[in-house]
C-alpha positions as CSV (number, residue, x, y, z in Angstrom):
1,X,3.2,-11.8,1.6
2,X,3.5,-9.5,-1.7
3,X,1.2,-10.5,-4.7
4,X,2.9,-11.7,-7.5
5,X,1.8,-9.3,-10.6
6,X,2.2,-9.9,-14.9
7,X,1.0,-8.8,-17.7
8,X,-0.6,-10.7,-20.3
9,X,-3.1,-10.7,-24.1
10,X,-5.5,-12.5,-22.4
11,X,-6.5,-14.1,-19.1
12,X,-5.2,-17.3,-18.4
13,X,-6.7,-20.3,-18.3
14,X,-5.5,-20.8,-14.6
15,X,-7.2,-18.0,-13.8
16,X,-10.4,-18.8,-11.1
17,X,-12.1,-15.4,-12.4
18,X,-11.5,-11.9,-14.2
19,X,-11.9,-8.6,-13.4
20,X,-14.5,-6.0,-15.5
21,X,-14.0,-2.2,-15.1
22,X,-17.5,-0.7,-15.0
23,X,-17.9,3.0,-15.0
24,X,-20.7,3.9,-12.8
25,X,-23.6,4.9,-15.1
26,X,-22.4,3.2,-17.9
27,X,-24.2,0.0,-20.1
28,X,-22.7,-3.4,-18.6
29,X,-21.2,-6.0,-21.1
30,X,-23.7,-8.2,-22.1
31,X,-21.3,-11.1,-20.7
32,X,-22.6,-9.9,-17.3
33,X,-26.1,-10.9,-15.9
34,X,-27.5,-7.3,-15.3
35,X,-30.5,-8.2,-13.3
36,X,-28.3,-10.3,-10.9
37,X,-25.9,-7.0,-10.5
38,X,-28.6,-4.3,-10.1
39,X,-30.5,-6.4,-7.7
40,X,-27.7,-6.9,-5.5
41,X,-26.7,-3.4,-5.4
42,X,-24.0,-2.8,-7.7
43,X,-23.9,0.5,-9.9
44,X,-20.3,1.0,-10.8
45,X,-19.4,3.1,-7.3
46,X,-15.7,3.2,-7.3
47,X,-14.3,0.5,-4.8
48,X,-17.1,-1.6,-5.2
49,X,-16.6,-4.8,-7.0
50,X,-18.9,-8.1,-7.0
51,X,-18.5,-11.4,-8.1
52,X,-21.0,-13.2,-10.5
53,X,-21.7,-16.4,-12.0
54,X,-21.7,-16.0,-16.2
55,X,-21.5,-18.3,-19.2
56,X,-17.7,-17.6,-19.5
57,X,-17.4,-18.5,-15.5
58,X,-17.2,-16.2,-13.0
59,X,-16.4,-12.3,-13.3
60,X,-16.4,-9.8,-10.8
61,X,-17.4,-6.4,-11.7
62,X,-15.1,-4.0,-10.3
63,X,-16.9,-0.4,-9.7
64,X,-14.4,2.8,-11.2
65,X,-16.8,5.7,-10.4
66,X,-18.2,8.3,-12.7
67,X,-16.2,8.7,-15.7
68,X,-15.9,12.2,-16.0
69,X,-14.3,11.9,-12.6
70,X,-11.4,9.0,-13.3
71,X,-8.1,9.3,-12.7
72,X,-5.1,7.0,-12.2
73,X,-5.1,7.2,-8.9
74,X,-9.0,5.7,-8.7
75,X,-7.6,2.8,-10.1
76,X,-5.6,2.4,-6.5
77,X,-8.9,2.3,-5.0
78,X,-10.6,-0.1,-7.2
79,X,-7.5,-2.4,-7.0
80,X,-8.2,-2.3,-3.3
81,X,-11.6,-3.1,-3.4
82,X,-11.2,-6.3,-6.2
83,X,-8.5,-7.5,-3.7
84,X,-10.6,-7.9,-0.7
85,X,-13.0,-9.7,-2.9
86,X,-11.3,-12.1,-4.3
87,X,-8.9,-12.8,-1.1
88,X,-10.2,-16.8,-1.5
89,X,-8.5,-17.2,-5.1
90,X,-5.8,-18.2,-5.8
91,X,-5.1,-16.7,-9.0
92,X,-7.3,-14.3,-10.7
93,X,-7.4,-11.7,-13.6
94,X,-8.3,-8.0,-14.2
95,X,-8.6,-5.8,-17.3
96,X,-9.2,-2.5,-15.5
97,X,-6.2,-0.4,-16.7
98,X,-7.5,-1.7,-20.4
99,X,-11.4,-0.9,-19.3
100,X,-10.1,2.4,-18.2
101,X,-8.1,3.4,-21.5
102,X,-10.9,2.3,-23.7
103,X,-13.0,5.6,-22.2
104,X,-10.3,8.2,-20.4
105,X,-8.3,9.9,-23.5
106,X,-4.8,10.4,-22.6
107,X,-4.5,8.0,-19.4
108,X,-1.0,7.4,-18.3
109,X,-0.8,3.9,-18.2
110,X,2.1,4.0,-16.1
111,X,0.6,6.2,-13.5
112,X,-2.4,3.8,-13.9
113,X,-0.6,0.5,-13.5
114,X,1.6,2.1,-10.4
115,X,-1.7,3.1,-8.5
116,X,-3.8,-0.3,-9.5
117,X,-0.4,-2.3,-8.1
118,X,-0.7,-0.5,-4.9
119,X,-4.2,-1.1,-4.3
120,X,-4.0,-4.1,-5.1
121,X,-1.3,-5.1,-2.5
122,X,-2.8,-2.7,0.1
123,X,-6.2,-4.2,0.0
124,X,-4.6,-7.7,0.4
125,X,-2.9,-6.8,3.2
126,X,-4.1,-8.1,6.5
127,X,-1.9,-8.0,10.1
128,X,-3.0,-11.2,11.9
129,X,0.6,-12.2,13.7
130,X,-1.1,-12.4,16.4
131,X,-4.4,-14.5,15.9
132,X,-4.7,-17.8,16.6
133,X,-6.4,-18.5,13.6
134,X,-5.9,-15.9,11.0
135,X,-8.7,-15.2,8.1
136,X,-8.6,-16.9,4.9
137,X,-7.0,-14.8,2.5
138,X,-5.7,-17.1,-0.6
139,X,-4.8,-14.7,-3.2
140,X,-1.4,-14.7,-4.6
141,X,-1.6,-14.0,-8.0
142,X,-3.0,-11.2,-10.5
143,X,-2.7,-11.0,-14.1
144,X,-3.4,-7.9,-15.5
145,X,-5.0,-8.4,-19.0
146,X,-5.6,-6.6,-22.4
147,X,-1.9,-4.3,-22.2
148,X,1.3,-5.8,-22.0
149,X,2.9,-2.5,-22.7
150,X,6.7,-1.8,-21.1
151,X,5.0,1.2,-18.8
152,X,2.3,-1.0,-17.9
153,X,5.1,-3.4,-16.7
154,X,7.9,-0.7,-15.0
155,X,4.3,0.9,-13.3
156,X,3.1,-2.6,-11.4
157,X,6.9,-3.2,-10.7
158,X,7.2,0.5,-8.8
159,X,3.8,1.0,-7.5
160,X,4.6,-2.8,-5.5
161,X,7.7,-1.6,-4.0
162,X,5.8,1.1,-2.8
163,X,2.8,-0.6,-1.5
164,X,5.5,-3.3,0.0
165,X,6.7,-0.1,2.1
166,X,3.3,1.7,2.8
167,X,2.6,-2.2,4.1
168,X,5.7,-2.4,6.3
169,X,4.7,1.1,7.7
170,X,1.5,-0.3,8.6
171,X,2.8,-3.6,10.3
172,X,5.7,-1.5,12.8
173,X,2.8,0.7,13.3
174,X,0.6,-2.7,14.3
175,X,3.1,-3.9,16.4
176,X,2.5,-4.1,20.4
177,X,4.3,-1.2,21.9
178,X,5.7,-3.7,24.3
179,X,7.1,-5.7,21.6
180,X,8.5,-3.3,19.1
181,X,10.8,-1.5,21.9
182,X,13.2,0.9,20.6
183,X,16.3,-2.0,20.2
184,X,14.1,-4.3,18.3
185,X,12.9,-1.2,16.0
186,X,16.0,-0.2,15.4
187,X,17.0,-4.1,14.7
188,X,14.7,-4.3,12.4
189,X,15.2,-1.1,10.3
190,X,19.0,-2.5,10.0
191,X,18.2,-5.8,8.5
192,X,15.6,-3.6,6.0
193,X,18.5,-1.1,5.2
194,X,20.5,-4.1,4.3
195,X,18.1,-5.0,1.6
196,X,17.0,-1.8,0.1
197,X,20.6,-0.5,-0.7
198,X,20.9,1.8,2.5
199,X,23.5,2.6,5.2
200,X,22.3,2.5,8.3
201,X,23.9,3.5,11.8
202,X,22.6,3.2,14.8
203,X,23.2,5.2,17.7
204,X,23.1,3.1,21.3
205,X,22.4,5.1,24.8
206,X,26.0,6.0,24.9
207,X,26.8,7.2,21.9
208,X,23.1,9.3,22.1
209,X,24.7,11.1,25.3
210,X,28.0,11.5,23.5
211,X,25.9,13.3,20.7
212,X,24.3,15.2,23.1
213,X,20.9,14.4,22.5
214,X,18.9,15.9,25.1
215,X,15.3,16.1,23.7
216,X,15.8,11.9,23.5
217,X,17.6,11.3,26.9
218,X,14.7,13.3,28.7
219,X,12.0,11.1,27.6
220,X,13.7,8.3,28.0
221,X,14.9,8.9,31.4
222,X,11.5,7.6,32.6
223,X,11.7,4.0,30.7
224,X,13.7,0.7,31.2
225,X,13.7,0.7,27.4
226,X,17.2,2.2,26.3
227,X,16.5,4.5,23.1
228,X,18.1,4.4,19.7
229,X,18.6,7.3,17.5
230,X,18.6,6.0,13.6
231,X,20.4,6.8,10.3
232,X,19.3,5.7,6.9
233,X,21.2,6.3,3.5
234,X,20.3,6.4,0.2
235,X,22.8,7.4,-2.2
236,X,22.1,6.8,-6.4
237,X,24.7,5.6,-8.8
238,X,27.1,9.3,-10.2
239,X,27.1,12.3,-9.0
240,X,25.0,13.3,-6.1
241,X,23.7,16.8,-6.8
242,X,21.0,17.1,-3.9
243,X,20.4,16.0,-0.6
244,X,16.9,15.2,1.2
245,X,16.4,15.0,4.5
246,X,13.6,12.7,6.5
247,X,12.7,13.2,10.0
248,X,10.5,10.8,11.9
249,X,9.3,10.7,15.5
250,X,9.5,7.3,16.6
251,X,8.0,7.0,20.2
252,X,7.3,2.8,20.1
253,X,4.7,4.1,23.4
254,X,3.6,6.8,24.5
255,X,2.1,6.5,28.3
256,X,2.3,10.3,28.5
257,X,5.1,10.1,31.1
258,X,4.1,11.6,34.3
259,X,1.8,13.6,32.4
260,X,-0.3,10.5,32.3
261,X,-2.9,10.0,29.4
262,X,-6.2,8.3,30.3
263,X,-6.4,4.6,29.5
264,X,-9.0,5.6,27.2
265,X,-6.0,7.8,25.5
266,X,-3.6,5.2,25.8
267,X,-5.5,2.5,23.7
268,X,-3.9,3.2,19.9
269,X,-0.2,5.0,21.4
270,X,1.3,1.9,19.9
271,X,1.1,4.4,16.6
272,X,3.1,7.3,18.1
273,X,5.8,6.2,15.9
274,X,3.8,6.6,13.3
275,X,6.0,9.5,11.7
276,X,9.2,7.4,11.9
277,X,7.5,4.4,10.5
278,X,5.9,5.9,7.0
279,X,9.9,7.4,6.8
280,X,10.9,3.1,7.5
281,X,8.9,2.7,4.5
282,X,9.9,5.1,2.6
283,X,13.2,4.5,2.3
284,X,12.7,1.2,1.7
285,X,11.4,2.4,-1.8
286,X,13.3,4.1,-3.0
287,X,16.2,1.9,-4.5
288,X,13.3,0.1,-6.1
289,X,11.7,3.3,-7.4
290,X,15.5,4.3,-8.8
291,X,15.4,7.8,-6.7
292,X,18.5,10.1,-8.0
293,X,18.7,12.1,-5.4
294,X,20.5,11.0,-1.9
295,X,17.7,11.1,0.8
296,X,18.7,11.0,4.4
297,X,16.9,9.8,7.4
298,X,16.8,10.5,11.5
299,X,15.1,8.4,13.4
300,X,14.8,8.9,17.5
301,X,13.5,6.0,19.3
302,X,12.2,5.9,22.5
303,X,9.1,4.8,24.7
304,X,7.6,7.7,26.8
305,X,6.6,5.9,30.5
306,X,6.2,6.8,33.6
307,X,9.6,5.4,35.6
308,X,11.2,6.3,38.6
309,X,13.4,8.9,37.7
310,X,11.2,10.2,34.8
311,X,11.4,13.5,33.4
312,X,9.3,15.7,35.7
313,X,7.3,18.4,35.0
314,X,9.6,21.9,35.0
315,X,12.7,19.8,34.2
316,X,15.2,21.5,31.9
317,X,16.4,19.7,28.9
318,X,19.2,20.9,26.1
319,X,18.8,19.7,23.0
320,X,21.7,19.1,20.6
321,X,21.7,22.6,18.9
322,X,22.2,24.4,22.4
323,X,18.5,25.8,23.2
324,X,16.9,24.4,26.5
325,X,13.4,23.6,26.9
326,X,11.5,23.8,30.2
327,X,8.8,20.6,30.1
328,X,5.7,21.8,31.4
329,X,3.7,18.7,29.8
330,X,5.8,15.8,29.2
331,X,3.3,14.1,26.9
332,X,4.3,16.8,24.8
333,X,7.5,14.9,23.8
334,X,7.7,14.4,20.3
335,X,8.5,18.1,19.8
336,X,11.3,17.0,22.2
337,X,13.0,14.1,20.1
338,X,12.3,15.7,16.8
339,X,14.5,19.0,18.2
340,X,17.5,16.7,18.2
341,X,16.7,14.9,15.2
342,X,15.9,18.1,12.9
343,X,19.1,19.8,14.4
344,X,21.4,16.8,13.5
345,X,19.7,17.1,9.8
346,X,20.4,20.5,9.8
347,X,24.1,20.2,11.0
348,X,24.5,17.6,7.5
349,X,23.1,21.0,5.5
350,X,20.3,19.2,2.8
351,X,18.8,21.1,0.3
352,X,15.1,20.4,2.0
353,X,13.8,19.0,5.1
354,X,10.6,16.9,5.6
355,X,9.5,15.6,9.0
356,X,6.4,13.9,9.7
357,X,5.2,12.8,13.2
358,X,1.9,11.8,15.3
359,X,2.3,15.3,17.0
360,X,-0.4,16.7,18.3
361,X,-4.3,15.9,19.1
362,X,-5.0,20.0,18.0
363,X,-4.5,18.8,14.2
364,X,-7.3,16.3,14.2
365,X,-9.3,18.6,16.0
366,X,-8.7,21.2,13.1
367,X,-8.4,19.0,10.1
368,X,-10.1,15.5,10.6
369,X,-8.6,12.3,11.3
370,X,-7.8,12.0,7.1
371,X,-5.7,15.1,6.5
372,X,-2.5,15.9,8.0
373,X,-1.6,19.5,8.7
374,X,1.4,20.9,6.5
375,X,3.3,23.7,8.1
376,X,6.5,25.4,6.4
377,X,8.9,28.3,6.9
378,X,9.2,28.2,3.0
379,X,6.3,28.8,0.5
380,X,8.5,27.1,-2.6
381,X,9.0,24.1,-0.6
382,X,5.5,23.8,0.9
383,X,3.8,23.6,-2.7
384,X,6.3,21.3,-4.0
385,X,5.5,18.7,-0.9
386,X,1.6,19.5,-1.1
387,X,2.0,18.7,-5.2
388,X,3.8,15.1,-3.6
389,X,0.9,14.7,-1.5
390,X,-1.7,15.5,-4.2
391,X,0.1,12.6,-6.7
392,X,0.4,10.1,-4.0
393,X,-3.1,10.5,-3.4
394,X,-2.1,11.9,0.2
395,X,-4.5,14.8,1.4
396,X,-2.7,17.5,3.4
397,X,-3.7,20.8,4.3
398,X,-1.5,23.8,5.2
399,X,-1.3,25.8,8.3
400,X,0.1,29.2,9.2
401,X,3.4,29.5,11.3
402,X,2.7,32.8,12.9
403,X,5.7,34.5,14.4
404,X,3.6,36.3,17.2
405,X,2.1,33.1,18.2
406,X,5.7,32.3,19.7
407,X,5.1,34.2,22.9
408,X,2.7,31.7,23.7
409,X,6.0,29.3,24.7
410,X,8.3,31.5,26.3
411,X,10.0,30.5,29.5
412,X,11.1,32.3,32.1
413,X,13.9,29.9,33.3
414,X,14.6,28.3,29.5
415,X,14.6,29.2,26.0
416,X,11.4,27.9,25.4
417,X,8.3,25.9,26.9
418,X,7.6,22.9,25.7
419,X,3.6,23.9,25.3
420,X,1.8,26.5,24.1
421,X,-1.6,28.2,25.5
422,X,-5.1,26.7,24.9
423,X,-5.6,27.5,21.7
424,X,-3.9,26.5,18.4
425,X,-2.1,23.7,19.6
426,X,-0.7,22.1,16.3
427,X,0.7,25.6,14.7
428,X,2.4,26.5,18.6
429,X,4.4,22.6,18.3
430,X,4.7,23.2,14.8
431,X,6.3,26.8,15.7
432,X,8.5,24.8,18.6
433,X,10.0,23.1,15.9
434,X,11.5,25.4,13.4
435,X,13.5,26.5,16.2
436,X,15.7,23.9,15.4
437,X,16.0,23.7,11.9
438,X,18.5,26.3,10.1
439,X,17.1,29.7,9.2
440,X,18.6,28.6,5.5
441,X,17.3,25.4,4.7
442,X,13.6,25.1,3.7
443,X,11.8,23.0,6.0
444,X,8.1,21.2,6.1
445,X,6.4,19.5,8.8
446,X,3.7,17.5,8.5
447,X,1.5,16.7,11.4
448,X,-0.5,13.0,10.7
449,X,-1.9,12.5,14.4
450,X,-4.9,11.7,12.1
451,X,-4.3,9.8,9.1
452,X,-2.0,7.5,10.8
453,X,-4.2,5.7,12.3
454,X,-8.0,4.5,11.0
455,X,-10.8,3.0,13.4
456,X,-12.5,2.5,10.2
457,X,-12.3,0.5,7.2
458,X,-12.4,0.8,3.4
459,X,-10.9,-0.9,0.7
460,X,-7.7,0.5,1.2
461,X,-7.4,0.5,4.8
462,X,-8.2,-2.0,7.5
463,X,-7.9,-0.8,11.0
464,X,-4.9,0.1,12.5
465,X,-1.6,1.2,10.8
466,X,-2.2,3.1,7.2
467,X,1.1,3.8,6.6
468,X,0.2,7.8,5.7
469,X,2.8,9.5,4.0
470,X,4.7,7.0,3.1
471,X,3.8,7.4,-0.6
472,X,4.0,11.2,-0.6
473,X,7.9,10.9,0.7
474,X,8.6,8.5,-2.4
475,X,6.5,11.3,-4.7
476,X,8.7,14.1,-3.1
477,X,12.3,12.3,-3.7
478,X,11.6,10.6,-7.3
479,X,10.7,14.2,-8.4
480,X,13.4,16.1,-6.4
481,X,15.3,18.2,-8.9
């Protein structure tokens, strides 16, 4: 459930306890028990909050790192970390974006108030449908004291819809596999479109043949899951001047097909729709966020098993654009779906496209499991997404698309392999796919094997689900020009 988030003067008196921005380094109010803080470990590390007992009742100091370091997005972070904390009240207060203005000349308290919103509702977030008995997590309410300033207001307002769709990112991404097939999926995305302001159509298995949709009918062949391809609308209020197109691979499963992973390798595929879920959220957003651009959205859906009649390897699919792909690996299937969703974006002619997908194992080896890779066939359009990515507090890193490394997928009976060699694994898919956008429209992929998925937590992320790039999409359309 969403926190509930005002402004106000003062704290109220309904408030259990109030929240104290400390710099790290920096003198503590004298209203806070220093000895009791430095004993227990506290020196203002950003994330970092703990609660005391004072005269005044009980605070919680709320670390904001170095000073000379702060910006608005820290404040996402220590929002976060006071959520967690105080998860068993009720109601509570916090006075960091005034803290923070009192010692950062030239803050944007709008900026500040969007990121502290998120982090606050990201840090309260917890996926438990499935526990018996779920953790105690009270909180509900959070006034934010000492500003009651229109941006202040406008920034909690926007950086909560936001957080609402980085949160239902993470909960499709948390869902079974077995549960969120690629019907219920797509179910579920219509009765969001219905509430965000978007058109949705969904495409059933016949009407995917009709379209011709051979990437998606060759994974599916091997599931008694029918797939669903996806797509979202967003159109503003007068005249539409620009057109954005989101692509997101959306496998619910991914066994590997008969290309089977390990069941070591199988434990977190749940996530492989990871890419289709942080475009879910996204669009969600964005009526919220009062985006003036229209932003479109293709989704395939599909499972990847290991069925009777399942694509074998050296099978021979066409995808909807007219090039064939010889399947040499068949857990190299997102490439597969995207071709048919990136030509079908292409066919509607958008200024920009922008796909995003759990592609490839070679990125995290290269990058990490916290940076996607960025790939792009045009320089413009890859700095204005990285500059998205750097706003949203999204790290990406870019990655060449060398044209000579194509000979590594050439086929002698198709078009195209659906694999490269040994070596560079993440540029060869990412190379696989820009043969299926139009030479003319520019065109970014980003690869989040990685940052889709945490085994770790901090006070942003628990594990599972982080909903990666859901934020950047929303950066990328509400600054569209």
């Amino acid at each position: 459930m969403a926190l509930t988030l005002s402004t106000a003067r003062s704290a109220p008196a309904a408030a259990e306890l109030v929240g104290i921005g400390i710099f790290k380094g920096a003198d503590l109010p004298e209203n806070l028990p220093s000895a009791v803080l430095e004993s227990r470990g506290f020196d203002g590390s950003l994330g970092k909050t703990m609660i005391v007992e004072t005269a005044d009742g009980l605070r919680a100091a709320v670390g904001l790192g170095p000073a000379e370091d702060f910006t608005a997005n820290a404040l996402r972070r220590a929002g976060a970390g006071f959520a967690r904390a105080t998860r068993r009240h009720k109601q509570v207060a916090l006075s960091l974006i005034a803290d923070a203005v009192k010692e950062i000349d030239g803050l944007d308290q709008g900026a500040a108030a969007e990121a502290l919103a998120e982090g606050l509702e990201l840090g309260a977030y917890r996926f438990e449908t499935y526990k018996s008995k779920p953790a105690r997590n009270d909180l509900k309410k959070v006034t934010i004291v000492g500003t009651t300033s229109a941006a202040v207001k406008n920034g909690l307002a926007v950086g909560a819809a936001i957080a609402e769709g980085q949160m239902l990112a993470r909960t499709l991404v948390n869902e079974p596999g077995g549960t969120l097939t690629p019907p219920e999926l797509a179910t579920r995305v219509q009765a969001m479109a219905k509430s965000a302001g978007l058109t949705c159509k969904v495409m059933d298995l016949a009407a995917i043949k009709r379209a011709k949709l051979g990437g998606l009918l060759g994974v599916n062949r091997g599931s008694t899951n029918p797939p669903r391809f996806v797509e979202l609308t967003w159109t503003p209020k007068g005249k539409v001047t620009s057109t954005l197109a989101f692509v997101g691979k959306g496998v619910t499963f991914d066994a590997g097909g008969l290309s089977i992973k390990t069941g070591a390798g199988m434990m977190t595929m749940k996530c492989d729709m990871g890419g289709a879920a942080a475009v879910i959220g996204a669009m969600s957003a964005l009526k919220a966020v009062d985006v003036g651009v229209r932003v479109k959205a293709y989704l395939p859906l599909t499972d990847n098993m290991l069925g009777g009649d399942a694509t074998r390897p050296g099978d021979v699919l066409k995808i909807r654009n007219g090039k064939t792909i010889e399947v040499l690996n068949t857990d190299a299937e997102g490439r597969l779906i995207l071709a048919d969703a990136l030509s079908l974006a292409s066919e509607a002619k958008p200024d920009a496209i922008i796909d995003l997908a759990t592609l490839t194992g070679a990125c995290m080896v290269a990058l990490g499991p916290k940076i996607a890779g960025l790939m792009s066939n045009d320089d413009d359009f890859a700095a204005t997404v990285k500059a998205a990515a750097e706003a949203a507090d999204e790290r990406v890193w870019q990655l060449p698309l060398p044209a000579d490394y194509s000979s590594q997928f050439e086929s002698s009976v198709a078009d195209m392999k659906n694999i490269g060699g040994s070596h560079g694994g993440a540029i060869t898919a990412g190379l696989i796919l820009q043969n299926f956008v139009a030479e003319d429209i520019p065109w970014v992929h980003l690869d989040i094997a990685g940052p889709a998925w945490t085994d770790s937590e901090d006070p942003e992320n628990r594990k599972g689900g982080t909903g990666f790039g859901v934020r950047t999409l929303v950066q990328l359309a509400r600054t569209w020009q």
